[in-house]
Every structure is written in C-alpha cells, then in structure tokens.
N, C-alpha and C positions, 0 to 999 in steps of 0.2 A: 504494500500500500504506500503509494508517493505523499507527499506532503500536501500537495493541494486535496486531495482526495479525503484527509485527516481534518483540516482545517472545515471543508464542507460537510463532513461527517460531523459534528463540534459545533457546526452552526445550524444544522439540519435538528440535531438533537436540544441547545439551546431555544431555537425557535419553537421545537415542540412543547417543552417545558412551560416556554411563557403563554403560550396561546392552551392549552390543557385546563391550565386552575387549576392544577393541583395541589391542592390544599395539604396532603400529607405533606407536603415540602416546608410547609410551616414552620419554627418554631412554638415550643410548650412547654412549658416547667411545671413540677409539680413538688408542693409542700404538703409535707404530712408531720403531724405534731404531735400524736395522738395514740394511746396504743388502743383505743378504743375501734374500731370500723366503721360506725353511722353516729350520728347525733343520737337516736332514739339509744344504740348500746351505753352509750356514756351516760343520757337523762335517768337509763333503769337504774344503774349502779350507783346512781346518788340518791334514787325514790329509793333504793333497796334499805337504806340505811334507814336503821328507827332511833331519832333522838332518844337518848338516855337507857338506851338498851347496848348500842350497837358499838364492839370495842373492836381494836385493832386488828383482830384473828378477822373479823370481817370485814374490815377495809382489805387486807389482804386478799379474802377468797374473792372479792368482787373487782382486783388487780387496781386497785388504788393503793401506791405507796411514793412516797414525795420523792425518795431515791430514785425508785427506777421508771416513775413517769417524767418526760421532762417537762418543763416549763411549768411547773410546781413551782408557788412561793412557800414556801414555810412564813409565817407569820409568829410574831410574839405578842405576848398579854398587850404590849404599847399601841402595837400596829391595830390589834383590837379594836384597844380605846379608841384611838384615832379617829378608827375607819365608823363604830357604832355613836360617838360622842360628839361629833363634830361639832355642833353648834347648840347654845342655848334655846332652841327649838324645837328639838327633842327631848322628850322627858322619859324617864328610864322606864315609867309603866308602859309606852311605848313599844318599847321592846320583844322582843320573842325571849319567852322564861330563857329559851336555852342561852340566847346572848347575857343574860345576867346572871345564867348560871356560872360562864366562861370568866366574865366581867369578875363576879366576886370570888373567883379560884384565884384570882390574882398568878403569880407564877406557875402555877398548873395547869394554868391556861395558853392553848395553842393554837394555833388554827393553819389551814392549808386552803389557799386560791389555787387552784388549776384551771390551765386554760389549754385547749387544744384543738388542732384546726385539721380538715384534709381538704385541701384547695389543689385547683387543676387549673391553669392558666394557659390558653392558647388561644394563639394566631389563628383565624377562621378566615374563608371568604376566598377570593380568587388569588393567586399566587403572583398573576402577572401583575397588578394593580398594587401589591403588597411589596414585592421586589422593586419594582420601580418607584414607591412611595405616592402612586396615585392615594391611593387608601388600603387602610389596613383596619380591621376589627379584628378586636381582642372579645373573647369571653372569660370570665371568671365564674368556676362555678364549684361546690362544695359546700361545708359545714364549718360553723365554729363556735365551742362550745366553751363556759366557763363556770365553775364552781367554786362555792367556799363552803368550809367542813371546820367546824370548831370542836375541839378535843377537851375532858379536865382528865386529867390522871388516863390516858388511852382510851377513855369513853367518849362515841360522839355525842354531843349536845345539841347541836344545830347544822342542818347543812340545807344548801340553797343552789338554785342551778339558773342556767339564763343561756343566751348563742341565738346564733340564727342559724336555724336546722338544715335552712335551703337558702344558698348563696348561689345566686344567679344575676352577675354583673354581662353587661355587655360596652365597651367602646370603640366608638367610630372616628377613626380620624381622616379627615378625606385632605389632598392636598391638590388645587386645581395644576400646579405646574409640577407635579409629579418630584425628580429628583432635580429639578432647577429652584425649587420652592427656598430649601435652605441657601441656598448661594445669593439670595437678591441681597442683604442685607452686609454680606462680603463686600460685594462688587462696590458698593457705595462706601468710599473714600473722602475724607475731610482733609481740606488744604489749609492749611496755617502761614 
C-alpha cells in the first residue's frame, strides 16, 4: 500500500467518523462513592436502624462503618452542638429525644454524616457537532444520598436520611462558529 492510498484511506475513515454521530466516540466518566448500589439500598439501611435499640453489631450487618465507607465524617459531641444548637430559635423541646439524648451524653456522644453518590456523566448527541465544538450535550445522571447516625456508648439514638434518588441533569452548549468561536477574543489585540 503506497502512501497516497494511506492518506485516502485516513481520510475516507475520518470523514466516516464525523458524518456517522457516533456517539460511543464520546467521552464519560463515572463517580461512584458509595458501597451501597441504588438510593433505595442505602435509605433501607438507615430505616433499618431503631433509635435506642440498634448498636454497633448492626451498623455493621447492614455495612455501615465510618472506616471502611468512604466519605464518612465522624463527628464529635461539639460538631453536634453546632450542627443541633445553632441559633437562639430553636428551643431544645424542639428537638428529636434522641438528639438530646446525644446532647446530654456529653463525651459519649458521637455521630456519623455519610454521604455517597453513583453519578454517570456523559457526552450525548452527534459526535461530529461535538468534535468540532458546534455543540455538545452533557447528561448527568445517578443518585446521591446522605445520612447522619448519632451514637451514646455504640447505641444509635437518632438517624436521618435525605439525596436525591434520581439525578437527571442535562447540558446544552451550542456554539454558532463551531471551533473558531474560542479564537474571536485572541485575535483582538490592544495597541498602546
């Protein structure tokens, strides 16, 4: 095979490329946080928990532990207070017994925020239009979910759950001069 023959070959396959859309050509990244699988696995294992029953041996069987989930904060009694006390607006009857159960263990009180996500981020739409920076659409789609679990002595006392189950972003960015769009703002030069 001679060299023209290669080069035509190379442009025959390029041109196929861009006029195709093919979209597997994309880029995608994906984040996963979580040892959990869905939103709904991770919401059971926090309803599973019965304030003032439910001690360590069962955070473990339902794979909750601050070591080996990541993005676990450990909290202390302070960070508590903080987070339950914040303002002269709240009054302590307020409160959920278990947060005043945590509240008045004073140093035997602990707590664990976990937060964890499985997001899928990808490039959608035509390839040729994307490659060339005509426009490109991004989806975002996935779960993310967070929790706090307050402990006195390895018993839970309180726990609380929140996320959004169903993460479904989408962005469009459309650019009418394609890959000359960035460059207008080069070309203009200031004389002194």
């Amino acid at each position: 095979m001679n060299q023209t023959n290669l080069i035509h070959g190379g442009c025959m396959l390029l041109l196929a490329l861009l006029t195709t859309g093919c979209s597997s050509l994309l880029p995608s990244a994906h984040s996963d946080s979580s040892p959990f699988k869905s939103f709904d696995e991770a919401r059971n294992a926090i309803d599973a928990l019965v304030p003032m029953k439910s001690d360590s041996a069962t955070l473990t069987r339902l794979g909750i532990d601050p070591v080996q989930q990541p993005n676990t904060v450990i909290l202390t009694q302070a960070d508590i207070v903080r987070r339950f006390l914040p303002s002269s607006l709240l009054k302590r009857e307020d409160l959920d017994p278990g947060v005043l159960v945590c509240l008045e263990a004073r140093d035997a009180c602990r707590g664990w925020e976990i937060t964890g996500a499985r997001i899928l981020k990808a490039r959608t739409g035509n390839f040729a239009a994307d490659f060339t920076n005509f426009s490109r659409r991004s989806e975002t789609t996935g779960w993310r979910f967070n929790a706090l679990i307050l402990l006195v002595n390895d018993v839970v006392v309180y726990r609380a759950w929140g996320g959004q189950p169903n993460v479904n972003e989408i962005e469009l960015n459309t650019n009418p001069l394609g890959p000359l769009q960035e460059i207008g703002p080069a070309v203009v030069t200031s004389s002194h």
